[in-house]
C-alpha positions, 0 to 999 in steps of 0.5 A: 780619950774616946769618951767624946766620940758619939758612938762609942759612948753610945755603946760602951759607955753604959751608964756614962762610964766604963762597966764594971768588972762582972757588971751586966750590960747589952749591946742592943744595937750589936746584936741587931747588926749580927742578926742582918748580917747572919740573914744575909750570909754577910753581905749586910756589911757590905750592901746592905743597912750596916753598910748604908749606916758606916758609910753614912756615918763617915762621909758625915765626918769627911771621910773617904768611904762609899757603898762602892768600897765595901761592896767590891771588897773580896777577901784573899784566900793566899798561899801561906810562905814558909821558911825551914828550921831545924827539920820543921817549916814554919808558915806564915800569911804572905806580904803585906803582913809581918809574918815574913819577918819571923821566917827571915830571922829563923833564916838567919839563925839556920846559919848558927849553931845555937845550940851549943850554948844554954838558951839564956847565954848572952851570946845566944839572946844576941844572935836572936837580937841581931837576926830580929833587926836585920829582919826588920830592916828588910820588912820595914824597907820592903813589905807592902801590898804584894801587888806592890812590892819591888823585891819579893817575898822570895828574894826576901828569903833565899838561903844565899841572901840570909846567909849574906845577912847573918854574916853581917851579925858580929857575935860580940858587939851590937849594931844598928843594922836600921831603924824603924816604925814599930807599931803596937796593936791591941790584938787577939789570938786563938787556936783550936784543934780537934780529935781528928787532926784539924788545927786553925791558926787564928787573929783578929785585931782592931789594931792600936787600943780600941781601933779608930775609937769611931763607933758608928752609932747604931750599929755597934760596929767598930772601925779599925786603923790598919791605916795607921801603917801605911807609910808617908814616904811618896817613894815607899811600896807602903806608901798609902793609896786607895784600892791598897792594903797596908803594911799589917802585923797581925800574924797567925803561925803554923809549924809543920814537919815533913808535911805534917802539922806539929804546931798551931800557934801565935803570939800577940801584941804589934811587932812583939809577934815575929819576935815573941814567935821566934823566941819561943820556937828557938826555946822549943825547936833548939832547946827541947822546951815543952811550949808551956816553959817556952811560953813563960820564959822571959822575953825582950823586944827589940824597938829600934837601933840598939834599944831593947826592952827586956822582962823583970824576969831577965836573968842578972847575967844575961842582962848584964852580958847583952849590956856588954855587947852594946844594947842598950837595955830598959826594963819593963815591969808590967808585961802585959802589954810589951812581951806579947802572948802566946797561944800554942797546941802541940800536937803528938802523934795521932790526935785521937791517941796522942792527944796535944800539948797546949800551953797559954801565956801567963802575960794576958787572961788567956787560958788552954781548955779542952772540951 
């Protein structure tokens, strides 16, 4: 598909096609971007040749950008949100990303005894279904650039409001609480924590596939398509507009009890993240799963209305009884892309004794490592 585009064969293309597994290849003009930008503290990409040669490139092709753009740009350092469940706090990166989502269906479920049935029970995976939706519903309807949001990330996640919400959940039947665009993304995630206790959350995406596939030649830089979720809808807090940041689901995740942090963790792949986190943490936190039995249990994703992907690895009769409920089930053989991948590190106790639990998802070539 990105074959035609200039820049990425340039640089990804050597010898006209794909590398080979193991083959050895360079990126020359990479590695000339990274040492600009390393000279000069960064500011390369945003005034200097690297930014002269993107925005270049793109009005070349009638794009919007200008040296102005990148040169006024400021990163955010914001104040995580959080949401409390079963004695611990889970934090995420506030609107415009997604992470609100896996705080209002934890929310939701905090009015739910859930563990008075097995984990894989019907009854159990449907009330996390139906908390995903409602969820959803709420973060495709409201969740922008904060700047521009109409009801905030607060109201979004008061107790009375989310127990308002899981009274609408019928325990015995599925329902469409409301549909929407669910993205998919081609995402990484680390973390990494050390012997005196320091942990960091951390994701990076081009978003869906290889990003835009635009390859500015001679730079080795390539774009990405966040845009891609903004809304259309002229009535809409997501609706596009310059100076706007968009609606993002890349979302790092952060546990803490009494102050303290528990766990670093994530879980990749477009809107599977919130419902990849809140299934594992519900395995951990409800159930007492360790996050390597958490990270490997199978998973489902919901898309829209009552459709719901599930895992090969889905037990028979818990297939069967959401079935029963009114979800209509597809299964998915190939897990790499649709369930997500999770990285966790548990801590215990004092790092420098105790040490972490680390766990790494099977789905994707990750892998926990300690040094």
């Amino acid at each position: 598909i990105l074959r035609p585009q200039p820049g990425f064969a340039e640089h990804f293309l050597p010898r006209g096609r794909a590398p080979h597994i193991g083959e050895h290849f360079v990126l020359p003009s990479a590695a000339a971007t990274l040492k600009r930008i390393a000279a000069s503290g960064g500011r390369d990409f945003y005034e200097g040749e690297t930014a002269h040669k993107l925005v270049a490139h793109a009005q070349a092709h009638d794009a919007a950008l200008t040296l102005a753009d990148l040169r006024d740009y400021a990163p955010e350092w914001v104040t995580p949100i959080g949401q409390t469940y079963r004695g611990h706090t889970l934090h995420q990166i506030p609107p415009n990303g997604q992470g609100i989502a896996a705080l209002i269906a934890l929310g939701i479920l905090q009015n739910f005894d859930l563990a008075s049935r097995p984990v894989d029970h019907p009854d159990t995976q449907h009330l996390l279904i139906e908390a995903m939706k409602l969820a959803f519903a709420d973060v495709y309807s409201h969740v922008a650039d904060a700047r521009h949001m109409r009801m905030t990330h607060e109201q979004m996640l008061r107790p009375d409001y989310l127990a308002e919400r899981a009274r609408m959940i019928d325990p015995r039947v599925a329902q469409a609480f409301a549909s929407g665009h669910a993205p998919q993304g081609g995402t990484v995630y680390l973390t990494a924590a050390d012997k005196n206790g320091m942990m960091v959350s951390f994701i990076q995406s081009n978003y869906m596939g290889f990003g835009s596939g635009v390859v500015v030649p001679g730079t080795g830089v390539s774009l990405q398509n966040r845009g891609h979720c903004f809304s259309m809808q002229p009535d809409h807090p997501n609706v596009v507009a310059g100076g706007k940041r968009p609606f993002h689901t890349i979302i790092p995740g952060f546990l803490m009890r009494d102050g303290a942090p528990v766990m670093s963790f994530g879980v990749m792949g477009g809107n599977m993240q919130p419902q990849g986190q809140v299934q594992t943490l519900v395995r951990m936190l409800d159930y007492g799963q360790q996050p390597q039995a958490a990270c490997d249990a199978p998973r489902w994703k919901w898309n829209q209305g009552l459709a719901v992907d599930v895992e090969a690895g889905l037990a028979p009769a818990v297939a069967q009884g959401l079935r029963t409920r009114g979800h209509v089930l597809e299964g998915i053989d190939d897990p790499y892309m649709d369930f997500g991948s999770g990285q966790f590190i548990w801590r215990l106790g004092d790092p420098a004794v105790d040490g972490y639990v680390s766990a790494s998802d099977s789905r994707r070539d990750g892998l926990a490592a300690g040094f």
